[in-house]
N, C-alpha and C positions, 0 to 999 in steps of 0.2 A: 350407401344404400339404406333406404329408410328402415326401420325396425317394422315394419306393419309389411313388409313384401313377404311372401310366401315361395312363392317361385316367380322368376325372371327369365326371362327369353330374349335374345337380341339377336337380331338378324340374321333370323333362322330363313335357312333355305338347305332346300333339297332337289336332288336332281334323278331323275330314273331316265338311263339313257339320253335321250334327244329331248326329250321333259321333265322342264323347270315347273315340279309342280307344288313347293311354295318358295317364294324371291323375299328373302332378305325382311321377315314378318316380325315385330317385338311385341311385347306386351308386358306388364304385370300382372300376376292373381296375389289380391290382399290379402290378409288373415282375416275371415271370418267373410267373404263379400261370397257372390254367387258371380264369376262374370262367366258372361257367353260368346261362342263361335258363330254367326249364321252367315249366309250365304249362298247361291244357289250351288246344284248339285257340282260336284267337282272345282269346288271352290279351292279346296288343300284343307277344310275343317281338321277331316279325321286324320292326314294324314301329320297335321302337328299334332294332336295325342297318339299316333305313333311314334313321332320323337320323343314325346315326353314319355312316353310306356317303356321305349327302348327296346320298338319294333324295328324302328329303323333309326341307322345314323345319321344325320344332317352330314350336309356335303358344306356346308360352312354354318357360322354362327355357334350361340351359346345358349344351355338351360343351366340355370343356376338353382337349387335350390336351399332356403332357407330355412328347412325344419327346425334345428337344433344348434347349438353353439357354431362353430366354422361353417361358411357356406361351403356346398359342394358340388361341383361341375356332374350333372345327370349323364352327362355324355363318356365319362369317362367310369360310369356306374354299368354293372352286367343288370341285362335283361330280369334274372330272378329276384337281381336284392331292390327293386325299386318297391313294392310292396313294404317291405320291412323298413324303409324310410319313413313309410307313410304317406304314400301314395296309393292309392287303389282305384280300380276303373270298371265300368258298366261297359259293355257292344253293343251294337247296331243288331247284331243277331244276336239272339240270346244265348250263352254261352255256362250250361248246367248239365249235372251230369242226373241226365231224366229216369236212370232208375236208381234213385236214392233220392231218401223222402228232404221234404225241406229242409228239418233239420242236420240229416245229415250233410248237408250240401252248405248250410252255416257254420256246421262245426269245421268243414276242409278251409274255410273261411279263416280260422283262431289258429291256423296250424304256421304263421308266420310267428305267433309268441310263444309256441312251444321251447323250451331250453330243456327238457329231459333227456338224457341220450340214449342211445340204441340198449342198453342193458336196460336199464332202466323201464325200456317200455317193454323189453321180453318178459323182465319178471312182475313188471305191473307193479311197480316199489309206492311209498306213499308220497313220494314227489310226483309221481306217476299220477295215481288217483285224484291228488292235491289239482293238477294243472287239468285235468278231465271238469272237476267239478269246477274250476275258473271258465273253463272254455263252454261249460254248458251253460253257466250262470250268462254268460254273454251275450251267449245266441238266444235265451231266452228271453231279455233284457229287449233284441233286435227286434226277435217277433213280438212281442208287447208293443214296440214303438211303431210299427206297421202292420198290426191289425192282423198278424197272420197264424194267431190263436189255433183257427178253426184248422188252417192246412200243416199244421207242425207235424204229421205223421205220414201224410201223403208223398206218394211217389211224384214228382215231377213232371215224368211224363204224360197224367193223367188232368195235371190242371188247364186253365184256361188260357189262355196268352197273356192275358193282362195280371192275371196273379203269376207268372213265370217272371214275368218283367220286374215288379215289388222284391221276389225272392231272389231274383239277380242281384237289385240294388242292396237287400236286408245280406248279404252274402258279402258285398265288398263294405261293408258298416261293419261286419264282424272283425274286420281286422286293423279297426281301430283308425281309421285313416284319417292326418292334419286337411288332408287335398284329394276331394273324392271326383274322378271323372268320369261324366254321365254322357255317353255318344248318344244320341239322340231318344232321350227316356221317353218320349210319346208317340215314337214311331208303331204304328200298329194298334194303337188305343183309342177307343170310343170317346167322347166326349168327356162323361161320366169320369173313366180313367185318367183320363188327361188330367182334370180339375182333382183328382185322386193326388197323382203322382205331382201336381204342384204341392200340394198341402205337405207331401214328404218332405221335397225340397225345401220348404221351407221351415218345417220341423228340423232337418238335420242341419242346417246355418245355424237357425234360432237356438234349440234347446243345447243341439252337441256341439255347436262352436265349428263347424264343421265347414271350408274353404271348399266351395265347387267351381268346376271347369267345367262348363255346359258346350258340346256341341247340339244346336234343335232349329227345325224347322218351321214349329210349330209358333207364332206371333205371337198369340196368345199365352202362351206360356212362359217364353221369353221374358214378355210386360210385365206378367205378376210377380215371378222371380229373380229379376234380374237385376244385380246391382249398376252393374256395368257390363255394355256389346262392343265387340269388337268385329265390324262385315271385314270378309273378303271375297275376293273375285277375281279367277285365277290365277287363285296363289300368293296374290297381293293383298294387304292390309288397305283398303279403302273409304275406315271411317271408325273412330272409336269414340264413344260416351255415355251417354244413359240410354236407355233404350227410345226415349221420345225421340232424341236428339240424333240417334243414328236412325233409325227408322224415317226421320223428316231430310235427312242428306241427297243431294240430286242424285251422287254417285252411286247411293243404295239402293235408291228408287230406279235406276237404270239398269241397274244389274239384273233386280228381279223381273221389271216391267218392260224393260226395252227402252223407256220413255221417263223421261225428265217431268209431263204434264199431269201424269197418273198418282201425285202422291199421296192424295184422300183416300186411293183405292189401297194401299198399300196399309194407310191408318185404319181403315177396317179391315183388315184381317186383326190386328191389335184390338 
């Protein structure tokens, strides 16, 4: 296995009763690339970052990941400790707790490097204090890197969609993550936001070294960030490479369009 894989997948498949809904799918994510899921709706996107999340079990196949010295089979890892590997993940639906202000909702973020133990934090000891002002220094650090100065004290539930969406993202950044997975970060975003939330993504590859798994809908976005796409289309892997290069595939352009003859229409959306 090459030194530069991050995580590996091989012939992942799942089954939910009488539905195979993804068949025997691989891939790699690099250390430091951005690659992406697209596809039309109910292709299986999200529901391989549910096997990677360890929502769900694959009914065969393997996730292998590569953080740190030994690799380690994900599937035989519990649902809470994938965060503490280093792995952290964004929803489809935003997932905050809307009465606590941003910050606090960055700091539940830091609480996978806590090491102080249950006395410790009753009597507020100075390992205690110590790991408070690390975990504040962090979230501080996130909001600097995403602009979210002005909303640091605000309740959540008072903001706007498109800043709930940055404060999801600046929340799974708090915990430090090798492999950060973003379900479709432009879903619900104006233009403006959109061209927002690329410039993040591209800030957290760039500055933080930071390996993403993009499930998105959105063409344009894809194009700008994306190292490497992988389509699929019920469940099946049906085209992986650079984003010109799966987007120009017959297979892709039929998926989306019905039609093998439409592929200019498909390059603009790009």
């Amino acid at each position: 296995m090459s030194s530069d894989i991050l995580l590996s997948a091989r012939d992942l498949s799942v089954r939910f009763g009488g539905v195979l809904a993804v068949n025997k799918v691989s891939f790699d994510v690099r250390r430091g690339e951005v690659f992406t899921l697209i596809g039309p709706n109910g292709a299986g996107k999200t529901t391989v970052f549910n096997l990677i999340s360890r929502i769900y079990t694959p009914t065969s196949g393997e996730i292998t990941w590569h953080g740190e010295g030994t690799p380690l089979a994900l599937t035989q890892q519990a649902p809470h400790a994938i965060a503490a590997l280093g792995i952290a993940r964004t929803f489809q639906n935003i997932e905050l707790f809307e009465y606590a202000t941003v910050l606090q909702n960055l700091l539940i973020g830091r609480h996978t490097h806590r090491q102080t133990g249950f006395w410790n934090e009753v009597f507020f000891t100075p390992a205690t204090r110590r790991a408070e002002v690390a975990a504040r220094e962090k979230a501080e650090q996130v909001i600097d890197l995403l602009d979210l100065q002005h909303h640091r004290d605000s309740m959540v539930a008072g903001l706007p969609y498109g800043v709930r969406k940055v404060v999801e993202l600046a929340r799974a950044l708090c915990t430090e993550p090798k492999l950060l997975l973003l379900d479709e970060p432009s879903s619900g975003l104006n233009v403006e936001e959109t061209a927002d939330m690329a410039f993040w993504i591209q800030d957290i590859q760039q500055e933080l070294g930071v390996s993403v798994l993009m499930v998105e809908h959105d063409m344009s976005l894809v194009s700008k960030v994306s190292d490497r796409v992988l389509a699929m289309n019920q469940g099946e892997e049906i085209a992986t490479g650079t984003p010109r290069e799966v987007q120009s595939d017959a297979k892709v352009v039929e998926a989306y369009l019905g039609t093998v003859d439409d592929v200019s229409s498909l390059r603009r959306v790009a």
